[in-house]
N, C-alpha and C positions, 0 to 999 in steps of 0.2 A: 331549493337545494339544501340537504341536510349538511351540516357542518363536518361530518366524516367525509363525506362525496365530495364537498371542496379540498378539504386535507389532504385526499387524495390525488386530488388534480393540483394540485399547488406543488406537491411531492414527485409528482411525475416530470411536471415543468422544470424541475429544478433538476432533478436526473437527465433529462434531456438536455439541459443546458450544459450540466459537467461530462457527458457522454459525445456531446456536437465539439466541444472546445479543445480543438487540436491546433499545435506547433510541433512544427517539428523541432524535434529534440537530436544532438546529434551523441550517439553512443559509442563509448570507448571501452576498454576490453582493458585490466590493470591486475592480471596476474599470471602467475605461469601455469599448472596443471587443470585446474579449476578456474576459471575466471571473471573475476571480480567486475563491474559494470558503473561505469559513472556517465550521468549524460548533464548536460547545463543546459540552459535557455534563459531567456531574458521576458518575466512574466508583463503585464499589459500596464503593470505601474512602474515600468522600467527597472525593476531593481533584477538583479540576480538571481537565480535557485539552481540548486544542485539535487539530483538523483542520484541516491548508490543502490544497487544492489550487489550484496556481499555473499561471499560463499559458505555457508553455515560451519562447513567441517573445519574452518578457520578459526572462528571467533570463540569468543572465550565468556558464554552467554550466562547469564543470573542463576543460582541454583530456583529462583522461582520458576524459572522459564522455561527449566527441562520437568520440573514437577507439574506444572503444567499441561505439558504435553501427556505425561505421564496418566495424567486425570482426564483429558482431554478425546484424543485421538484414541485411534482404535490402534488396540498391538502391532502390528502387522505394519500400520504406518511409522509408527512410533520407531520401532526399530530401526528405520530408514531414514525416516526425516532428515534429521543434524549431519547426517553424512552425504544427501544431495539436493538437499533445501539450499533457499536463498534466504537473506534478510534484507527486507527493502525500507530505505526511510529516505524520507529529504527533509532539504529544508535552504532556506534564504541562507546563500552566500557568506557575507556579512553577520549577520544578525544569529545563524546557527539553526538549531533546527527543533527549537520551542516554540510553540504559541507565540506570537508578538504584536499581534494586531495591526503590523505595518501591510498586511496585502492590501486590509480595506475592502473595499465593495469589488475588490475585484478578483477575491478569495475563491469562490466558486469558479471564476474563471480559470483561477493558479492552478488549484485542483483539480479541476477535468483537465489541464495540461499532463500533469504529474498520472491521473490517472489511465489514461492514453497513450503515455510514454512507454505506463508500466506493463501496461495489459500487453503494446505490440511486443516488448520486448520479451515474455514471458512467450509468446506463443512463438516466435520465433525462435525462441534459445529450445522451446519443448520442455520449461522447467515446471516439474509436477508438485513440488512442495516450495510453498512463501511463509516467510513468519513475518510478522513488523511487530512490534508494542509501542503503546501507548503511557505516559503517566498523569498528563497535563488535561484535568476533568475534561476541559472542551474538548481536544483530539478524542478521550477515551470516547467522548458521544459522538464525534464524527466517523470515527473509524467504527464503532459498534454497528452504524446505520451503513458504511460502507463496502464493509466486508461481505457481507451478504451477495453485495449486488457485482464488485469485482469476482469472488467468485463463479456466479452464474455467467458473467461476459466470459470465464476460461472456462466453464465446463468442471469448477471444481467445488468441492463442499471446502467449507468452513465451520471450526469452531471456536469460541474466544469463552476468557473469565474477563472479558471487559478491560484486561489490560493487555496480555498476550494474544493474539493472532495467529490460528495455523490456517492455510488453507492448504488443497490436496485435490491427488488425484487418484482415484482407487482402481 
C-alpha cells in the first residue's frame, strides 16, 4: 500500500470518528429580534464546554474580518453576510476558549461533539452564512482542514485566508 492510500485511510477514519461522535447538547435561544444560541455539555474528560453561536449584525467584528470578506466572498454574498450570518466558536468552560491541551486524547472526540452540535443546529435554524476565526496556529490547521468538510455536511461552500472563515449558501 502506497503511503498516500494509507493517509487517506487514516484521514477518513478520523472524519468518521468526529462525524459518529454525538451528545446531545441542549440549546438555548439568548436574545431578542435575532437570536443568539448557547449550548453546554459535559465532554468524555468530564470537564465542561460551551457553544455560542452569535448573530453577526450584533457584533462589533476586526476590521481584518470584514476586509476579508471583502477579498473573499463573492459580492452578492458579501453584501448580505454581516446582516444574517452567524459567528460560531466554543470553548472549555473554565479554561475559555484557546488551545489548552486539557481535552487530551479525547479532543477529537470534543470535537465531533461541537461539530454535530453545530452542523444540527444550523440546518434547523436554516442559517445560510457562518464565520468562525482562528488565531492559535493549531486551531488555524484544524479549522483549515475542517471547514471544507462542515461545509459540505450543509450543502455550503467555503472560503478562508487561514484565519477567517465564511461559509455560505448561494
Amino acid at each position: 500500500m502506497k503511503k498516500t492510500e494509507l493517509q487517506q485511510i487514516i484521514r477518513e477514519e478520523i472524519l468518521k470518528e468526529l462525524f459518529d461522535t454525538k451528545e446531545p447538547v441542549k440549546w438555548k435561544a439568548d436574545g431578542d429580534d435575532e437570536a443568539d444560541y448557547s449550548a453546554t455539555f459535559t465532554g468524555p474528560n468530564d470537564r465542561k464546554y460551551v457553544i455560542n453561536m452569535q448573530f453577526l449584525g450584533y457584533l462589533n467584528l476586526p476590521d481584518e474580518a470584514i476586509i476579508a470578506s471583502g477579498n473573499l466572498l463573492p459580492d452578492e454574498v458579501n453584501d448580505v453576510f454581516f446582516d444574517q450570518g452567524y459567528h460560531v466558536e466554543f470553548g472549555d468552560t473554565k479554561e475559555g476558549k484557546g488551545i489548552t491541551g486539557l481535552a487530551g486524547t479525547d479532543a477529537s472526540k470534543i470535537f465531533g461533539i461541537v461539530l454535530n452540535a453545530i452542523i444540527g443546529k444550523i440546518k434547523r435554524q436554516k442559517i445560510d452564512y457562518i464565520f468562525f476565526s482562528a488565531k492559535e496556529p493549531s486551531r488555524k490547521a484544524l479549522y483549515k482542514k475542517m471547514a471544507p468538510l462542515i461545509a459540505s455536511k450543509l450543502g455550503m461552500k467555503q472560503v478562508n485566508d487561514g484565519e477567517y472563515y465564511f461559509l455560505y449558501k448561494e
